[in-house]
NUKE-630825 format. One line per field, with one value per residue: residue number from 1; x, y, z of N, C-alpha, C, O, CB in turn; residue in one letter. Coordinates in steps of 0.2 Angstrom, whole numbers, always signed. Glycine has a CB too. Example, Ala and Ser with C-alpha at 12.3 -4.5 7.8 and 13.67 -1.06 7.14 Angstrom:
i (1|2)
n.u (+66|+64)
n.v (-28|-11)
n.w (+39|+35)
ca.u (+62|+68)
ca.v (-22|-5)
ca.w (+39|+36)
c.u (+66|+64)
c.v (-16|+0)
c.w (+39|+39)
o.u (+71|+67)
o.v (-17|+6)
o.w (+42|+40)
cb.u (+57|+70)
cb.v (-22|-3)
cb.w (+45|+29)
aa (a|s)
***
This chain:
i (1|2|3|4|5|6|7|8|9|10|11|12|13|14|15|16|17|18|19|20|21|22|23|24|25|26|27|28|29|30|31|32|33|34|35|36|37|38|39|40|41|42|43|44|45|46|47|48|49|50|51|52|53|54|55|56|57|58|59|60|61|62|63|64|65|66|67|68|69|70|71|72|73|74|75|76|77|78|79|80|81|82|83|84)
n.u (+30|+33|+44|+50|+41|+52|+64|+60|+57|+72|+78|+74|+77|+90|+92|+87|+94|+106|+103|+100|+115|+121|+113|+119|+130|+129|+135|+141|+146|+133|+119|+104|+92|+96|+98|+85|+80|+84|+77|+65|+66|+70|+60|+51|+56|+55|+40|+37|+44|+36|+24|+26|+32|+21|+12|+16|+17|+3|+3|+10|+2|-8|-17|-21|-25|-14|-13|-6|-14|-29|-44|-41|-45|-39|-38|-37|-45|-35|-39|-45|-33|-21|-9|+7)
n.v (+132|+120|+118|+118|+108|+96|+100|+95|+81|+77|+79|+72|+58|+58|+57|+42|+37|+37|+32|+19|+16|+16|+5|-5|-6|-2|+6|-4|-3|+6|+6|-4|+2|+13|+10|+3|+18|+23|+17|+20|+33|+32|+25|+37|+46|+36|+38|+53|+55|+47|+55|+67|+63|+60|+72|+81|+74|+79|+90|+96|+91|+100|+101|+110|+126|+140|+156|+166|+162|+161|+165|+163|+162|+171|+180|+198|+211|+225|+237|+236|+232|+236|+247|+251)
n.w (+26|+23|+24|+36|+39|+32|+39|+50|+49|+44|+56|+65|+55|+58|+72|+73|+65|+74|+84|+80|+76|+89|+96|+88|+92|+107|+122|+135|+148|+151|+160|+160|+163|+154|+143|+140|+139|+128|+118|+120|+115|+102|+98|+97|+92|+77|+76|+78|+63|+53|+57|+51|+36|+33|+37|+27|+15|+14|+12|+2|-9|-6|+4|+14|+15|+14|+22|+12|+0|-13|-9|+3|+20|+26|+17|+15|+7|-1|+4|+18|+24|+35|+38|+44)
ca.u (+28|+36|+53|+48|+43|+57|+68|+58|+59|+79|+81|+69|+78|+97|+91|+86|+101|+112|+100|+103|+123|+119|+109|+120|+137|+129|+141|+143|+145|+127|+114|+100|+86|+98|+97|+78|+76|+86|+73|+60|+67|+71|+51|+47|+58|+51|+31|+39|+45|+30|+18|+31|+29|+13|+9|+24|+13|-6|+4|+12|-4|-14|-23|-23|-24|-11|-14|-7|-19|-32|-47|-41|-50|-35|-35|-40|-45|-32|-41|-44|-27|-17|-1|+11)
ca.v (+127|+113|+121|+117|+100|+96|+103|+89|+75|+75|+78|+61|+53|+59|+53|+37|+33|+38|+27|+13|+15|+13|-2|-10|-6|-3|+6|-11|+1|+10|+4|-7|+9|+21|+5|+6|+24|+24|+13|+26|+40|+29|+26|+45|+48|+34|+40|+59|+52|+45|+60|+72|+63|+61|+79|+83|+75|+82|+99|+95|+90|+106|+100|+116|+134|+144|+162|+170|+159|+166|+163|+160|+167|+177|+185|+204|+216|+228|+242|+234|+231|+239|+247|+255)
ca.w (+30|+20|+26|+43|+39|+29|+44|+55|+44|+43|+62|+65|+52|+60|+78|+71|+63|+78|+88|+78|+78|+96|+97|+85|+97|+116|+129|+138|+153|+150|+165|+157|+160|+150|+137|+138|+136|+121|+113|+120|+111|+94|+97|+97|+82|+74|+76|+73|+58|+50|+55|+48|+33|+30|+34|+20|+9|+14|+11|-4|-9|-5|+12|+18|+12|+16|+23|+6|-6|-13|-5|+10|+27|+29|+12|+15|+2|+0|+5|+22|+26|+39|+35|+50)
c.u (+32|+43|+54|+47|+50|+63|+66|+58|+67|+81|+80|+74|+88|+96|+89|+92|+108|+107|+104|+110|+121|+116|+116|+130|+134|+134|+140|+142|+138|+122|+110|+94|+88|+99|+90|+78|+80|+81|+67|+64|+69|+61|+47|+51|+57|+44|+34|+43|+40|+24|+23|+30|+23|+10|+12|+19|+7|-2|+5|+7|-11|-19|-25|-23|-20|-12|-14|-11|-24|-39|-49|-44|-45|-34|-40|-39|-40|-33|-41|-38|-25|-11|+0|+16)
c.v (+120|+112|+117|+110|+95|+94|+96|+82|+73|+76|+71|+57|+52|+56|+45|+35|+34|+31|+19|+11|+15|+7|-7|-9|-3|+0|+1|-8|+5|+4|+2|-2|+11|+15|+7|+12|+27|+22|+18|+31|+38|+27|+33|+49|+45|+39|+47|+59|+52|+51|+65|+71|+62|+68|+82|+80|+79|+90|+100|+94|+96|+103|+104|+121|+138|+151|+166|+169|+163|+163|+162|+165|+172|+182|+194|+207|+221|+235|+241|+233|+239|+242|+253|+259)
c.w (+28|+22|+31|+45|+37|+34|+47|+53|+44|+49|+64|+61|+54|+68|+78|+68|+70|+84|+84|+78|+85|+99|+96|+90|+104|+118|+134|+145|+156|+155|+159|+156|+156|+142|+134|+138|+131|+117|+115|+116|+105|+94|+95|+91|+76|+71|+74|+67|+53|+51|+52|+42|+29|+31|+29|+14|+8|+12|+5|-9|-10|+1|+14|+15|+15|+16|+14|-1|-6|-12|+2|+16|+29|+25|+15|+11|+3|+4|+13|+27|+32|+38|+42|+47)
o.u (+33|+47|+59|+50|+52|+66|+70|+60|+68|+87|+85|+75|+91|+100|+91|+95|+114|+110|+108|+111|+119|+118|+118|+133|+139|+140|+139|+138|+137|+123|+111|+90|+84|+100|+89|+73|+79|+81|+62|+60|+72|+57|+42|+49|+56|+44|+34|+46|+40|+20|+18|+28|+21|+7|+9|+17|+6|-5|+3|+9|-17|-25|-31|-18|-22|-13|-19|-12|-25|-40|-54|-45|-47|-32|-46|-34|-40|-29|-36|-39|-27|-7|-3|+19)
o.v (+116|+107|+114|+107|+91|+88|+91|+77|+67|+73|+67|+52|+47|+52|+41|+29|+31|+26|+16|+5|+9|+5|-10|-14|+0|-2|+4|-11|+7|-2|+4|-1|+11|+18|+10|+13|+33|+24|+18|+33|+42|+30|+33|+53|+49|+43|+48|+64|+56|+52|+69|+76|+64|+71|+88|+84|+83|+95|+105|+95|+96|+104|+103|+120|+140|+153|+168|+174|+167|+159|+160|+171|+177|+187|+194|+208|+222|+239|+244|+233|+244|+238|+257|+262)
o.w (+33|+22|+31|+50|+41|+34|+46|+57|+45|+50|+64|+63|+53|+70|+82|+70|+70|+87|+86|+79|+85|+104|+100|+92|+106|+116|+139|+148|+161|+154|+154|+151|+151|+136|+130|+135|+130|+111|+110|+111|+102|+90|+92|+87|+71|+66|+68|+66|+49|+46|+50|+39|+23|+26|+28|+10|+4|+11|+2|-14|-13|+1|+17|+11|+21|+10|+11|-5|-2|-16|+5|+15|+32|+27|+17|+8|+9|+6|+15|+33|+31|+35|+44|+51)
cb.u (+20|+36|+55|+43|+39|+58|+66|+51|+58|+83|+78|+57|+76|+100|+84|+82|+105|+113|+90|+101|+128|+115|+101|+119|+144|+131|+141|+151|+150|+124|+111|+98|+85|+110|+97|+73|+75|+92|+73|+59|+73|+78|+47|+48|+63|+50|+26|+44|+48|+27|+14|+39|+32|+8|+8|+34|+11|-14|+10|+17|-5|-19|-21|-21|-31|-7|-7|-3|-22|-30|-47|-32|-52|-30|-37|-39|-52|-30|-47|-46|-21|-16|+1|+14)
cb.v (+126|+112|+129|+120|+98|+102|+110|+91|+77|+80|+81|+60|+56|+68|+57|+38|+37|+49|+27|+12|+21|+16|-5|-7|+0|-11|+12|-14|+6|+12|+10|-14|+16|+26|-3|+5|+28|+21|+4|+29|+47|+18|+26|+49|+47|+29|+40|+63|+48|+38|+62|+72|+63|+56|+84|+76|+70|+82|+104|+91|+85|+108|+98|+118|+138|+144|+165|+170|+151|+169|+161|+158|+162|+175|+182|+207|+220|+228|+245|+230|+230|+236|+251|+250)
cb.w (+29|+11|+27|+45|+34|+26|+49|+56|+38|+38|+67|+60|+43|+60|+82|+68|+56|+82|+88|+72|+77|+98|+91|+74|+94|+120|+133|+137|+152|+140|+171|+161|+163|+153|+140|+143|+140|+119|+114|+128|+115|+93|+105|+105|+80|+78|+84|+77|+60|+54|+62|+50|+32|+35|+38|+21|+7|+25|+16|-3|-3|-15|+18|+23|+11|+15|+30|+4|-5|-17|-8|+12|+35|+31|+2|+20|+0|-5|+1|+21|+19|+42|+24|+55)
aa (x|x|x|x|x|x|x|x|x|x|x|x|x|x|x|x|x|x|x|x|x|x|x|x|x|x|x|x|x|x|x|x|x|x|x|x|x|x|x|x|x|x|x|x|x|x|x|x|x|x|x|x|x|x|x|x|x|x|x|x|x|x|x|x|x|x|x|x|x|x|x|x|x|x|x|x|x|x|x|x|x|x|x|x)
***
């Protein structure tokens, strides 16, 4: 799970820096929307940023029980199991 975070975290953090090379040099030629909806999608990498790491910590943290923990709603007694 953390892998996946992780993953998500360094996209958000590579969209964000390509945004900001962008702000910081403009294509001069680029229409004033395609302006604004750069700064929409630096918005949404932003915020996918911040909740990425914040659940990076609650996991890193133990927030949740993962299927293989023990205790977890998913553990099944061996005998119970399935095998194909």
């Amino acid at each position: 799970m953390l892998v996946g975070v992780d993953t998500t975290l360094a996209g958000a953090q590579a969209k964000l820096v390509e945004q900001a090379k962008w702000r910081e040099h403009p294509n001069r030629d680029a229409p004033e929307h395609v302006r604004d909806q750069a700064e929409l999608w630096a918005g949404h990498a932003r915020t996918e940023l911040e909740w990425a790491k914040s659940l990076s910590k609650r996991l890193s943290e133990g927030a949740y029980t993962m299927a293989d923990d023990p205790g977890s709603w998913r553990t099944v007694p061996d005998h119970l199991k399935m095998r194909f």
